[in-house]
C-alpha positions in Angstrom: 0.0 0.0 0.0 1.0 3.3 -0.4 1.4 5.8 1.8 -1.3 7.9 1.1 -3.7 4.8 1.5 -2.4 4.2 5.1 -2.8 7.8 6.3 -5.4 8.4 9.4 -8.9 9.3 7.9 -11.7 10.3 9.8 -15.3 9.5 9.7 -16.8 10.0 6.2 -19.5 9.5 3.8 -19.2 7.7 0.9 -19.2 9.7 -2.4 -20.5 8.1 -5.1 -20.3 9.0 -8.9 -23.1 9.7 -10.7 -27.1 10.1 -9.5 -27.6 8.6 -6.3 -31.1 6.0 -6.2 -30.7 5.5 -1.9 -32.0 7.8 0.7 -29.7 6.5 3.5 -26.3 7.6 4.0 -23.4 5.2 3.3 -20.1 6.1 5.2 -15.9 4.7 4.6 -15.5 2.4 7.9 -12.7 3.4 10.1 -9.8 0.7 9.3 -6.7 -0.6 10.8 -4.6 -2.9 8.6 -1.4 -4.8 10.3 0.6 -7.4 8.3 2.5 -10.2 9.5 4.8 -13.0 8.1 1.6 -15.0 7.3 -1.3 -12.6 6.7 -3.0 -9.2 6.3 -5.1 -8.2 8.3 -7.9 -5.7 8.3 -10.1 -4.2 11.5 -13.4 -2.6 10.0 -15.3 -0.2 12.5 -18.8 -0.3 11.8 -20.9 0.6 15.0 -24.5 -0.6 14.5 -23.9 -3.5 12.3 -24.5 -6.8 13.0 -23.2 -10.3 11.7 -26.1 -10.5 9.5 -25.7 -6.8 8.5 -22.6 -7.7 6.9 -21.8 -8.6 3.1 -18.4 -9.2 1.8 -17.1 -9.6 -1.5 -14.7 -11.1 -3.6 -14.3 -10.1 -7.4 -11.6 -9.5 -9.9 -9.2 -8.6 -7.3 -11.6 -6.1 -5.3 -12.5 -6.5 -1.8 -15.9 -4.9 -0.9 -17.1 -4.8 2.4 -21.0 -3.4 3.4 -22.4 -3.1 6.3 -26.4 -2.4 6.8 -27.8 -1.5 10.3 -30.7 -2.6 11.1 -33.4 -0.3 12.6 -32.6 1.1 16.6 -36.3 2.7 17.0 -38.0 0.2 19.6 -41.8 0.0 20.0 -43.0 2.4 22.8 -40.0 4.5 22.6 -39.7 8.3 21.7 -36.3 9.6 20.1 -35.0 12.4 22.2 -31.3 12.6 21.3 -29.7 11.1 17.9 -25.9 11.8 18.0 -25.2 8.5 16.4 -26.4 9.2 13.0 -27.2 5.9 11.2 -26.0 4.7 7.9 -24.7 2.1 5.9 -20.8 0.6 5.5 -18.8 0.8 2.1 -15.3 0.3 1.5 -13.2 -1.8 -1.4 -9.8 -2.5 -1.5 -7.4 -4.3 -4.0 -6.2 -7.5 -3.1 -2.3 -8.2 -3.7 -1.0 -11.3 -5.4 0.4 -12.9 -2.9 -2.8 -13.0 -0.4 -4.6 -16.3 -0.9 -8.0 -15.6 -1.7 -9.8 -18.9 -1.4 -8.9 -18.8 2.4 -9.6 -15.3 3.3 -11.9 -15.4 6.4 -14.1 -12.5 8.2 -15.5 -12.1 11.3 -17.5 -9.8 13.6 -17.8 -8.9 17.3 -18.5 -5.8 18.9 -18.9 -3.5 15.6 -15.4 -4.6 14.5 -15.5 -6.7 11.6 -11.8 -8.7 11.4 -10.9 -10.0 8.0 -7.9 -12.3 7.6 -6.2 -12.5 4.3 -3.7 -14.8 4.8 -0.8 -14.8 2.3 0.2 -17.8 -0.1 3.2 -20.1 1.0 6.1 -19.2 -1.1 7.3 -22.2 -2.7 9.6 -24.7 -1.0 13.0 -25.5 -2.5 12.8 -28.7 -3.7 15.3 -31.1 -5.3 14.3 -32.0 -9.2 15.4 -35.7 -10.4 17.0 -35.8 -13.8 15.8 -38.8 -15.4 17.2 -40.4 -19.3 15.3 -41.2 -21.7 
């Protein structure tokens, strides 16, 4: 990545192109993304979202990630303070070569979603026989 992808970004609505067709706001989740010697991986902040809220994709080398909260308003309750404005989750990002995509795995707790991307094995040295014909 470079470095102006990792830079610190704050809380902010999704801009799309062209003529937008949905009333509810979509934001950019918060990320954090650490790499190891076997894997990426990528912390998603999306408050409000559930497991079920959650849809991840995997095409052509792009990662998308949405997240759709469902509905706070309760029966027999009246709103009097909304500071936590609700929305919806969108962010892609472009998977590298050397991630492993058929063993990619995602999960969610807390309004963190945690992807794993784990990288492929380099290949082993290996001894080749030299046979005659």
């Amino acid at each position: 990545m470079t470095e102006k992808e990792m830079q610190i970004q704050q809380r902010q609505e999704f801009r799309q192109t062209g003529e937008p067709t949905k009333t509810e706001k979509q934001y950019v989740p918060a990320v954090d993304i650490y790499e190891t010697a076997e894997a990426v991986n990528v912390l998603a902040e999306m408050p409000g979202v559930a497991k079920e809220g959650v849809e991840i994709e995997l095409e052509n080398e792009t990662l998308t990630i949405r997240g759709v909260m469902a509905s706070h308003a309760c029966e027999g309750e009246t709103l009097l303070l909304q500071e936590f404005e609700p929305g919806h989750y969108l962010r892609k990002f472009t998977v590298a070569e050397n991630i492993d995509q058929e063993k990619i795995q995602a999960t969610m707790a807390d309004g963190v979603l945690t992807l794993v991307l784990p990288k492929v094995a380099p290949a082993k040295p290996r001894r080749i026989e030299v046979r005659g014909i």
